[in-house]
Wavefront OBJ file of the C-alpha trace (Angstrom):
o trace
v 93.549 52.323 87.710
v 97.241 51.141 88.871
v 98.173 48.101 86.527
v 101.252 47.494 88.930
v 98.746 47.320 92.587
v 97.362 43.479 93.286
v 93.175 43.540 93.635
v 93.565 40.415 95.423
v 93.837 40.031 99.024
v 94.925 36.421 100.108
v 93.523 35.563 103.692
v 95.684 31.861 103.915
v 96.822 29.086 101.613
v 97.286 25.492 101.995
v 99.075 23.032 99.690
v 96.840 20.543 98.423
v 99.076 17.916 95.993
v 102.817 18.036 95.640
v 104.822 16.297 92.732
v 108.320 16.691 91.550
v 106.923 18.355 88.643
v 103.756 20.168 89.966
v 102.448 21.637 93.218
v 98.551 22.460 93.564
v 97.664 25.581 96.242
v 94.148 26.417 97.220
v 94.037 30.130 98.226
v 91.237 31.710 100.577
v 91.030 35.364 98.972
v 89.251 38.682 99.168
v 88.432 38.828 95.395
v 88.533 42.131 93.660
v 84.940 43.029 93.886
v 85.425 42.730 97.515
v 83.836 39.106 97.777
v 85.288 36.262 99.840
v 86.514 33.750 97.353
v 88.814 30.675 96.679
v 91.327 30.879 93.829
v 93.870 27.246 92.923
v 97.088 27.549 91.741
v 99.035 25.271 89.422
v 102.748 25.938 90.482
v 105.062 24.161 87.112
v 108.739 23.023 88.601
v 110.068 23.576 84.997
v 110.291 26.360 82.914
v 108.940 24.842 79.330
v 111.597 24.968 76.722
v 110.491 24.777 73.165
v 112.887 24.669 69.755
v 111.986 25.297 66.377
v 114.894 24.055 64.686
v 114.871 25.098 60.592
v 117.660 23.895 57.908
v 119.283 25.660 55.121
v 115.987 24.096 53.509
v 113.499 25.678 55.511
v 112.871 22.353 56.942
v 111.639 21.890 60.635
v 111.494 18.662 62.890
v 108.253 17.326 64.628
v 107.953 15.100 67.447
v 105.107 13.018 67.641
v 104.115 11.243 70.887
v 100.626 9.895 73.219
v 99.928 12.630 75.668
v 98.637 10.467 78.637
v 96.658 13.837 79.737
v 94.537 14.570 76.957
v 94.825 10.715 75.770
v 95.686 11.725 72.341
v 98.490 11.400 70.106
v 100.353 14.878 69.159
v 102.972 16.193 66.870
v 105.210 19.335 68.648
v 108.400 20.511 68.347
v 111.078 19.827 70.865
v 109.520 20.754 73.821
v 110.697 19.687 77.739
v 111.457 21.246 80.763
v 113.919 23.461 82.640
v 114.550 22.641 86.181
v 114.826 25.552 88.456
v 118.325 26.577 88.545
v 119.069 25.344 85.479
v 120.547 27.302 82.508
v 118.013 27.872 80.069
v 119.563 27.431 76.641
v 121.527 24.556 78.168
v 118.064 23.053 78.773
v 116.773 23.455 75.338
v 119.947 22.614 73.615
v 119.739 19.247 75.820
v 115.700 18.822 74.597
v 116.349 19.092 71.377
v 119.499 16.519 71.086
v 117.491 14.216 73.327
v 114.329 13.986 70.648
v 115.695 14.608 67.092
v 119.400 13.848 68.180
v 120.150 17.265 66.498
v 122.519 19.837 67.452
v 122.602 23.583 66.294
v 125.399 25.900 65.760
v 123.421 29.183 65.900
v 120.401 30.084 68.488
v 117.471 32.852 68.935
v 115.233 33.123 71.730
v 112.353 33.975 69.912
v 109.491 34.119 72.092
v 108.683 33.851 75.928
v 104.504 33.373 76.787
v 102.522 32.178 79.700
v 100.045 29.330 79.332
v 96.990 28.797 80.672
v 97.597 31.577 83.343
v 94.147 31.870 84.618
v 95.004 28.867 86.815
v 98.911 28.471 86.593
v 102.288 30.204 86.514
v 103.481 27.743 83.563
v 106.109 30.050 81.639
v 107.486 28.692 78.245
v 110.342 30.443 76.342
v 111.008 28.895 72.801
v 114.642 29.329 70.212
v 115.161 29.203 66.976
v 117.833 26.759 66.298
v 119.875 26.900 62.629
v 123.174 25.539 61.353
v 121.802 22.243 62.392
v 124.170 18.615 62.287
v 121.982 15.631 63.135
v 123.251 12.865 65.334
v 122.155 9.942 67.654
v 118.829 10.718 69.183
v 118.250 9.532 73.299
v 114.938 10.336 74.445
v 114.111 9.659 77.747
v 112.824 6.076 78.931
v 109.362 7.837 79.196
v 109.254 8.967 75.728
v 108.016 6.912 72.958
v 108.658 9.277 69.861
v 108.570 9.467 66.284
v 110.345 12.282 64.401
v 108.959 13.990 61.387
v 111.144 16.054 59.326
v 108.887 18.210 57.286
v 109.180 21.733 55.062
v 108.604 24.777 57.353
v 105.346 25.589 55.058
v 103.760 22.386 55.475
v 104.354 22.476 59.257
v 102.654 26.170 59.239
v 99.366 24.600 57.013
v 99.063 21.535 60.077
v 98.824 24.370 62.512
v 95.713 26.549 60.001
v 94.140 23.132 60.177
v 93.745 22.907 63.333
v 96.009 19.674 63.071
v 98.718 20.768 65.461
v 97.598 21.770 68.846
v 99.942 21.868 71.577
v 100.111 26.054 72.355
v 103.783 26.202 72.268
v 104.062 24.790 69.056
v 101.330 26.631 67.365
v 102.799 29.828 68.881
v 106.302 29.129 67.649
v 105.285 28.206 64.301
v 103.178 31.090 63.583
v 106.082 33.639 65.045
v 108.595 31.844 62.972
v 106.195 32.621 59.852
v 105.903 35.912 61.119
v 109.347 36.333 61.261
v 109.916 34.849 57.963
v 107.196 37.417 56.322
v 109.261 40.457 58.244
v 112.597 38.682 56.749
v 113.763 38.513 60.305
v 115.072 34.622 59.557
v 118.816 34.364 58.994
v 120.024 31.050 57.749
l 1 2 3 4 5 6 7 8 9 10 11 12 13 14 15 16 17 18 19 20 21 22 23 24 25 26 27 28 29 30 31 32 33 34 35 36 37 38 39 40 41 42 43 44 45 46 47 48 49 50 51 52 53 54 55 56 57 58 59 60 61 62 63 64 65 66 67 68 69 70 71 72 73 74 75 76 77 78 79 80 81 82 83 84 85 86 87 88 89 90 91 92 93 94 95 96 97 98 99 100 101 102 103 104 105 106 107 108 109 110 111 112 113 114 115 116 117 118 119 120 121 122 123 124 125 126 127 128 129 130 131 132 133 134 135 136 137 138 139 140 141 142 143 144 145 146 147 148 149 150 151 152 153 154 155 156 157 158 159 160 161 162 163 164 165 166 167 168 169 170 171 172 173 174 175 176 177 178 179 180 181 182 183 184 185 186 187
């Protein structure tokens, strides 16, 4: 079997909901069993940016905030969005001032993933951010936060609870402690 060859067949496509952040498409397919089909697509206008950012202490930052979607309040780390065209790095430097008014004098990108990618083309890339000097946080008028600063290991027991949730944070975590068992983490 070629990995590389598309089993779908798309027959037309119509845009059904338009956002500056989202775009919904309904696609009329040939699925790969041969079966006429219909397959949605959530298209994300921003890359997702996420930062672990660590101190000479091993400690790590939280943001806590009300997710209107799942109606629930959650603790992540500095996580936002990339508009198209925009540089990366730039983009999570600027997240992670904007939230914990930190800045960072060294960065990793430590991990790129795709979420929920059954349904949408959401594509996250998350740094490591040391040599850290806090400042003046500025969130944006649509974010209510509260910052946690907490030690790396008690961060990594919220997420073997169960207590931390959002998938880029739980991913980051657990590679940073992955990193940190391989003594890949540089301070």
């Amino acid at each position: 079997m070629d990995h590389l060859v598309n089993p779908w067949k798309v027959i037309s496509q119509k845009n059904i909901y338009d956002n500056p952040w989202i775009g919904l498409t309904e696609f009329d397919v040939i699925n790969p069993s041969g079966s006429p089909s219909i397959y949605g697509k959530i298209h994300f206008k921003n890359l997702a940016v996420g930062v672990v950012a660590l101190d000479d202490e091993l400690n790590t930052y939280l943001v806590g905030q009300f997710r209107f979607v799942l109606n629930q309040y959650s603790w992540e780390i500095p996580e936002g969005g990339c508009p198209e065209g925009t540089d990366i790095l730039d983009s999570a430097k600027r997240e992670l001032q904007e939230e914990t008014g930190l800045t960072a004098g060294n960065w990793q990108e430590i991990l790129q993933m795709h979420l929920s990618n059954s349904v949408s083309d959401e594509h996250a890339i998350v740094y490591l951010a040391t040599q850290l000097k806090q400042g003046a946080a500025s969130p944006e008028d649509t974010e209510k936060l509260e910052i946690k600063k907490m030690k790396f290991e008690n961060v990594y027991e919220l997420v073997k609870k169960g207590e931390i949730t959002d998938a880029i944070s739980v991913a980051a975590i657990l590679k940073i402690k992955l990193m940190m068992l391989e003594n890949e983490i540089r301070l």
